[in-house]
C-alpha positions as CSV (number, residue, x, y, z in Angstrom):
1,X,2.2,-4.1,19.3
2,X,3.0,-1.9,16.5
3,X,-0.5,-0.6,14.9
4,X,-0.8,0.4,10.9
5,X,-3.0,3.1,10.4
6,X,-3.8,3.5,6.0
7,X,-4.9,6.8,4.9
8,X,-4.9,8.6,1.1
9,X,-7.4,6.9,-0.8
10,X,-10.5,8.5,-2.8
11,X,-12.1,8.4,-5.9
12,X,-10.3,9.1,-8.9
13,X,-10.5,8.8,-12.5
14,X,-9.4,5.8,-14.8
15,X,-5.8,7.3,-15.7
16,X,-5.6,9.1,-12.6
17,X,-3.0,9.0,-9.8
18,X,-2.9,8.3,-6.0
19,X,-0.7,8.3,-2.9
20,X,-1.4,6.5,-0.2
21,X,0.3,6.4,3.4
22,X,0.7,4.1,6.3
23,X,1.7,5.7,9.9
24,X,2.8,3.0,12.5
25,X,2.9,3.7,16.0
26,X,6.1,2.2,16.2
27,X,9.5,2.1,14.8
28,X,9.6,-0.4,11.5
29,X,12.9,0.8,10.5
30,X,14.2,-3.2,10.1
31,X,11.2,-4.4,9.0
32,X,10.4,-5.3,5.4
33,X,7.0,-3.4,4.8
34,X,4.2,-4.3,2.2
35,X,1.5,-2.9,0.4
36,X,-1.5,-5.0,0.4
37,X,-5.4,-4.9,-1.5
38,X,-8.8,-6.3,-1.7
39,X,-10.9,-5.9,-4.1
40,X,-15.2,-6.8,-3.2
41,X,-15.3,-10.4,-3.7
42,X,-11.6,-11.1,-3.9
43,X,-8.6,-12.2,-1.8
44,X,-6.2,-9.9,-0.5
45,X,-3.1,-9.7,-2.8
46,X,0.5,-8.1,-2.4
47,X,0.8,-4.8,-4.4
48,X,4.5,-4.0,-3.0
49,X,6.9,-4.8,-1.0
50,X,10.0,-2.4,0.2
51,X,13.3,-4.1,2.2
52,X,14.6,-1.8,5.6
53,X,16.6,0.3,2.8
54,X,13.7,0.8,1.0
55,X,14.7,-1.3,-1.8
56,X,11.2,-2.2,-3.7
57,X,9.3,-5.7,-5.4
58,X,6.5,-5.3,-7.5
59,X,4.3,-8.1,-9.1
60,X,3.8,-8.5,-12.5
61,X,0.3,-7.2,-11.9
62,X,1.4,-3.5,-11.4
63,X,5.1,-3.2,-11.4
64,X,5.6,0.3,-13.7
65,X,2.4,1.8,-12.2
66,X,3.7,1.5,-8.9
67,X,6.0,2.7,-6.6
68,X,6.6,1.9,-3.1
69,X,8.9,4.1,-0.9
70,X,9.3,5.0,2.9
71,X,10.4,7.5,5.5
72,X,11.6,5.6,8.4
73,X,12.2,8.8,10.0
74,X,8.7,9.0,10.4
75,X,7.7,5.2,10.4
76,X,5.5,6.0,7.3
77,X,5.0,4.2,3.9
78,X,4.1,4.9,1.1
79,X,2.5,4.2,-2.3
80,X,2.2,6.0,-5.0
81,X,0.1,4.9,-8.0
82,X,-0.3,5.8,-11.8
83,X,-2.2,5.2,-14.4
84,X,-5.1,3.8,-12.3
85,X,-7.5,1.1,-13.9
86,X,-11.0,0.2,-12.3
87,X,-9.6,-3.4,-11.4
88,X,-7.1,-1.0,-8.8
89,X,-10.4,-0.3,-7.2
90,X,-9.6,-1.7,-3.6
91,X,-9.1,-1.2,0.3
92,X,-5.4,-0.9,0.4
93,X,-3.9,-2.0,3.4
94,X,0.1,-2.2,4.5
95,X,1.8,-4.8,6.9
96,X,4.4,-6.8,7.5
97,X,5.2,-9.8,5.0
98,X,6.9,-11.8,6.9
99,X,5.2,-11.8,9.9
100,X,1.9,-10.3,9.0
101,X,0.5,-8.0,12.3
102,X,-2.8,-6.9,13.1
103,X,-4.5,-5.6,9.6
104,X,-5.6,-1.6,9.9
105,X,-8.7,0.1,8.5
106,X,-7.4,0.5,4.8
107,X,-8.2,2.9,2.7
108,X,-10.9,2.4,-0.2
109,X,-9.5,3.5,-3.5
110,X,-12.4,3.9,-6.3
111,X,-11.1,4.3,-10.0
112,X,-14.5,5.3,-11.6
113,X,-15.4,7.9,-14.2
């Protein structure tokens, strides 16, 4: 099975900007992909998705602070983020929407002053 391994969070300032990755051990190419978070306390909630051809949905929540994109090539996603609030503060995970797959690590992102 394909594993997801989440990497590029941190602490950074309210305001601040982020990208996050997502290397899979195996090809994804015709997969639809997704961005994923969870905040302490909360349930984990879609952030982005991106079709095979990288074409991208974002929720109301963040779309314009958001951008989702991918490197097949390299079976990586990605995510950048702008303008970070504290309620961004999250592990950020990726996966499969459709047919969800065994969750990574994450990464913690902390928007903090």
């Amino acid at each position: 099975q394909v594993q997801l391994v989440e990497s590029g969070g941190g602490l950074v300032q309210p305001g601040g900007s982020l990208r996050l990755s997502c290397a899979a051990s195996g090809s994804i190419r015709f997969w639809i992909m997704g961005w994923y978070r969870q905040a302490p306390g909360k349930q984990r909630e879609l952030v982005a998705t991106a079709s095979a051809s990288g074409a991208p949905y974002y929720p109301d929540s963040v779309k314009g602070r958001v951008t989702i994109s991918r490197d097949n090539a390299k079976n990586t996603l990605y995510l950048e983020m702008h303008t970070l609030k504290h309620e961004d503060t999250a592990v950020y995970y990726c996966n499969r929407p459709n047919s969800i797959i065994d969750w990574g690590q994450g990464t913690q992102d902390t928007v903090s002053s």
